[in-house]
C-alpha positions, 0 to 999 in steps of 0.5 A: 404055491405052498410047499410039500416041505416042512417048515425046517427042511423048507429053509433048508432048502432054499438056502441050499439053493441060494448057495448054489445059485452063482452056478445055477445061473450059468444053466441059461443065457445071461439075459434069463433073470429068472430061476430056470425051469429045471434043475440039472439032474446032479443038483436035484439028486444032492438037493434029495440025497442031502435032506432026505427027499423022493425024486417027486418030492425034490422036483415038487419042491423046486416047482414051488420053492424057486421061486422065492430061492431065487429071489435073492443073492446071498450078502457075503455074510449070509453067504459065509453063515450058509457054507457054515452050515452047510458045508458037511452036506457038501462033503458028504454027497457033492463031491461025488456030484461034482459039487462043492462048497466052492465052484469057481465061475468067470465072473463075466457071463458073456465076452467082454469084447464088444466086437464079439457081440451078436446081432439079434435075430429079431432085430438086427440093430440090436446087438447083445454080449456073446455068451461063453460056452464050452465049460471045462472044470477042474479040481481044485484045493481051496485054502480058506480061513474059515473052513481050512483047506477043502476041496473045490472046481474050478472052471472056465469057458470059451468065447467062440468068436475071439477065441478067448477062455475066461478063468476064474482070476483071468482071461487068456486069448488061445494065441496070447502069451499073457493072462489078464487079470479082471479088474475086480479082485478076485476074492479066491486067488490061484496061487498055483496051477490047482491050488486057491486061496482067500484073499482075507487069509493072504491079508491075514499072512501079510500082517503077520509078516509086517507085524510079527515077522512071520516068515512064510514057513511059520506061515503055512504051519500055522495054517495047517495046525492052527486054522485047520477045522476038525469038523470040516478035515474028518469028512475031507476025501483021501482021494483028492488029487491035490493035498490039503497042505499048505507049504512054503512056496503056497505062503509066498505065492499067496503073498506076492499075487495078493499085493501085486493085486491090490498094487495094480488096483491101487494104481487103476491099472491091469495086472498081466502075467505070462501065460506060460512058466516054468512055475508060479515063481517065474510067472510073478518074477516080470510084475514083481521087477516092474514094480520094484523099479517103480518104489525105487527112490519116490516110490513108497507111498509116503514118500512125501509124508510130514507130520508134526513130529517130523517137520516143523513150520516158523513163521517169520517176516510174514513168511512161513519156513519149513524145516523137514528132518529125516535120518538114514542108517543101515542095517546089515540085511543082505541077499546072496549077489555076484561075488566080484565087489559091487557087482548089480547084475543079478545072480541066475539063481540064489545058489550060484556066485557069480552072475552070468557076466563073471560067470567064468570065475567059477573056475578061479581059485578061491583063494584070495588074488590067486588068479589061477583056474582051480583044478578038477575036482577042487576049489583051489588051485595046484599051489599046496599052501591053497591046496592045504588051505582047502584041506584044513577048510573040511576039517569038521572040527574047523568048520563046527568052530566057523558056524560058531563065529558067523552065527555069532556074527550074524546075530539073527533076531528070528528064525524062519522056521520056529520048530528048526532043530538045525537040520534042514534040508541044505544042510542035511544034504551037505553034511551027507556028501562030507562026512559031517563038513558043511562046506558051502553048496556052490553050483557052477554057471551052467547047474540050474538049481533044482530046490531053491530055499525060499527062506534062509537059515539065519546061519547058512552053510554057503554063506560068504567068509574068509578064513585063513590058516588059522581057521578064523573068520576075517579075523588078523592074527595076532602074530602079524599080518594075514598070510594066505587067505580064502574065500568060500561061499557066496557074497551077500549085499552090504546093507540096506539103507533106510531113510526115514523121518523123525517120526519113524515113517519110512520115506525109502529104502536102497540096497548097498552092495559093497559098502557104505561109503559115503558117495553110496549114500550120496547117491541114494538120497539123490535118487530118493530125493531127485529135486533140490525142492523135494530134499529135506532140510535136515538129513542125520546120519552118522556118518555125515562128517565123512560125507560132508569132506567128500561133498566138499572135495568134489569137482562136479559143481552140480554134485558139490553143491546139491546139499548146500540147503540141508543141514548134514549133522551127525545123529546125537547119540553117535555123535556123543559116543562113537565121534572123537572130539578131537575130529575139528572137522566132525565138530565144525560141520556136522555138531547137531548144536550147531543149528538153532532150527534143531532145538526147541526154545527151552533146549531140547532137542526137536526131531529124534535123531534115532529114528532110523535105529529105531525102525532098523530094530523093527526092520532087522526081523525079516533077516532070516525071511530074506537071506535065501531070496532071490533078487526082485522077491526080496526087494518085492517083499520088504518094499511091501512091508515098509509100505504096510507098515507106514500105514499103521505108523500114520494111523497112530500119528493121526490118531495121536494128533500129530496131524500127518499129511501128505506134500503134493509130489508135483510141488516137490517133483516139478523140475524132476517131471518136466526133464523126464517128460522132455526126454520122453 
């Protein structure tokens, strides 16, 4: 039939429909292929009000257009050219429609349970999916990275059988206490109760984290100032329930959901999270824990890369040898822990100082070995050289010299918020209570913390430090040995250790609480390299004289001898500068020259033993990112940023001819697998 339309507004309209067409469908049951007989009378009133039609006009127009409206599904990039033309009609007469630029449906029509199926009237052999109903539809904010944040709906629907309601991301049972996650990603997550994000824009924050350590404040700002759309914010409605900013906690919440996602797709395995939480933060803290212990030792994914420049074949006696080179070094990132020294159990939240076992040190003066319970009131105990310790503690001017000394100390390479002045809300609130004092904000074991900060300072108040009568961080005096000392604020982890091959590729990452003494690095490379087949024939650290003593010394066989394959030599640059020559014993067993396999036949040396330093400058960025997190978000996020990072630095090994590739891990794991699976 010809249309009643001109030829402009023809195009227009079918396009409008086509944009509306995924809702659309939901008007008649999921067997109805073709365009419906009628429009719902919201849709016809837009369509009208929009392109400036009667009501018998707009009705002869979907009589005669539906056809051809119908006849098509919008390609991704159509359907992004459309919403970019389209999307001020939308904002000026959908909205008070209930209708969007984005109306997000289940992307299933009927149960996905086959027991919920219907046997058909006309022949009871026959069974078809059970269609949902019961539509509910909510208000959303969607952030996107095309159009900034703009209003939307979401709804679900119910499937009356199994009592299942179907949610754009997931799908609940009433009597569950779990969403499922659908097994197709979800291009528009729910990152909170009424919030979504474009999965591009959550990949767009990834990168830019990996890449140029942004941190999810920059983030968001960014996000709020530099992808905002003025055309599209001018006509955003002042009355909308939910903001159109995005904050912090949307950033992280965005970031941990997308690659929670891709991790679980990756694996061919369903995500699942609680149902019920107190916030999102909660609700992604199970999946990011299971993961975490998942990448623990083996579990990045290049965990058994080799390439050209870190491993090296020779062939001799018909035979081919390989010789593997990795380099460990760490890197004082730390995270808030339990103060009682090597503690692992996790803190209950970032601003208390013990965990719940030690707990009831609280209430312990915190001078050090003063065992005494301070008094009421105060952080010491009734003893006046620690009452006067406290005391001198508050002086501003003191104070002021402290925060000096750490941020001298902590040498953070980025800031987590690019527009700080050094006022932030911690800070701020502290300083109110003490006249100008930033004294360490400590919560007792019982104070649930109402503001955890996502993200640190770089030169946080409550960090941990030691001062005496001197008002000196750590430090000796000069006329002797240290007199009264205290420590306030909270202990952070040690260091992260990083084991990575000579070319750079990062194979696994451990936190070190206490130290990094020599049997802590023991322990990591046996966990990351949990087979005698899988260790690499050279592992550099610059400590390996001390951990060399220490092998030979130990009366356990098994762990004496599991490195006696590997060559342990000291890093070339540490063992030039920072090792005496005088040590016999660094000199006997740790001088990289003492392996021909190390050098190249004119006399250079073959795999760089400076790797991990290297990759530590990269790695030291995400300092001030971490400082604050709590416990499996931060293992969380840096494991995710090792792994995205690998990815590029293979890419550009591939693309340099450096032929990376991968060594089955059955044939490096084979004796590891068989133990667990007889355990098991």
């Amino acid at each position: 039939m010809d249309s009643p339309l001109d030829f402009a507004v023809t195009v227009q309209y079918i396009e409008l429909i086509r944009l509306l067409k995924p809702s659309l469908r939901w008007e008649q049951a999921s067997y109805q292929s073709g365009a419906p007989e009628n429009l719902p009378l919201k849709v016809y009133d837009f369509l009208n009000t929009s392109l400036n039609l009667s009501d018998d006009i707009g009705r002869l127009a979907w009589t005669s257009l539906r056809t051809v409206a119908w006849s098509h599904d919008l390609t991704p990039t159509e359907e992004l050219a459309a919403r970019t033309k389209y999307i001020e009609l939308f904002l000026q007469h959908g909205l008070s429609r209930d209708i969007s630029i984005y109306l997000l449906e289940p992307p299933t029509r009927t149960c996905v349970d086959a027991s919920c199926a219907q046997q058909l009237h006309a022949n009871p052999s026959v069974l078809r999916d059970r269609e949902l109903t019961e539509p509910l539809s909510v208000k959303i904010t969607v952030f996107t990275k095309e159009f900034g944040s703009v209003p939307g709906f979401a709804t679900s629907r119910y499937c009356r059988h199994c009592h299942t309601r179907y949610y754009p991301n997931y799908f609940v049972h009433s009597h569950a206490t779990l969403r499922t996650y659908y097994q197709e990603g979800p291009q528009l997550l729910q990152i909170a109760g009424h919030f979504y994000a474009d999965k591009e824009l959550c990949e767009l924050f990834s990168l830019m984290m990996v890449t140029s350590w942004t941190s999810a404040t920059n983030c968001a700002r960014t996000y709020n100032d530099g992808l905002v759309n003025q055309r599209v914010a001018s006509l955003l409605p002042t009355t909308w329930p939910y903001t159109f900013q995005m904050d912090v906690e949307d950033a992280w919440n965005a970031f941990f959901l997308h690659n929670l996602i891709i991790d679980h797709h990756s694996r061919g395995e369903t995500l699942e999270l609680s149902r019920v939480a107190n916030s999102q933060a909660d609700r992604l803290r199970p999946a990011l824990h299971a993961r975490n212990a998942r990448m623990a030792g083996t579990g990045q994914d290049a965990w058994n890369h080799v390439c050209d420049l870190c491993c090296w074949f020779k062939e001799e006696d018909g035979q081919t040898y390989t010789v593997r080179s990795t380099v460990t070094d760490g890197i004082a990132i730390g995270r808030p822990c339990c103060a009682v020294h090597d503690c692992l159990e996790p803190l209950p939240t970032v601003k208390h100082r013990y965990c719940n076992t030690h707990r009831s040190f609280n209430k312990q003066c915190v001078i050090t070995n003063c065992k005494d319970d301070s008094d009421d009131g105060f952080r010491t105990c009734s003893i006046p050289e620690h009452r006067a310790l406290e005391s001198y503690h508050y002086l501003q001017g003191k104070a002021m010299f402290q925060l000096k000394h750490r941020l001298e100390r902590l040498n953070v390479s980025q800031t987590h918020d690019s527009l700080s002045t050094g006022s932030n809300r911690s800070r701020t609130r502290m300083t109110d209570e003490l006249d100008g004092d930033l004294l360490p904000d400590l919560v007792d074991g019982d104070t649930e913390d109402e503001g955890v900060e996502l993200e640190g300072s770089g030169a946080d108040a409550d960090e941990d430090v030691e001062i005496d009568a001197s008002g000196v961080c750590d430090g000796k005096p000069e006329t002797g040995n240290r007199t009264v000392r205290a420590r306030f604020g909270r202990r952070r982890t040690h260091n992260e250790q990083l084991c990575v091959g000579s070319c750079g590729v990062i194979l696994g990452r451990a936190t070190f609480y206490g130290s990094e003494a020599p049997n802590g690095v023991r322990e990591f490379w046996m966990k990351l390299f949990p087979t005698k087949r899988s260790l690499p024939q050279v592992l550099w650290h610059d400590n390996n004289c001390r951990v060399v003593a220490m092998l030979r010394n130990d009366p356990d066989p098994h762990l004496s001898t599991y490195f006696d394959n590997c060559a342990l030599p000291v890093d070339v640059f540490h063992f030039k500068c920072k090792h005496k020559e005088t040590d016999v014993e660094c000199g006997a067993n740790c001088n990289p020259y003492l392996w021909a396999e190390l050098r190249t036949e004119d006399g250079k040396w073959r795999f760089n033993s400076s790797a991990a330093e290297q990759t530590n400058a990269w790695f030291g960025g995400f300092q001030s990112m971490v400082r604050e997190m709590q416990a499996d978000r931060y293992d969380f996020f840096l494991d995710e940023m090792i792994r995205r990072r690998n990815i590029s630095i293979i890419k550009l090994l591939a693309q340099k001819g450096k032929g990376p590739h991968s060594i089955p891990r059955e044939e490096l794991l084979e004796d590891f697998i068989a133990v667990a699976s007889s355990s098991t």
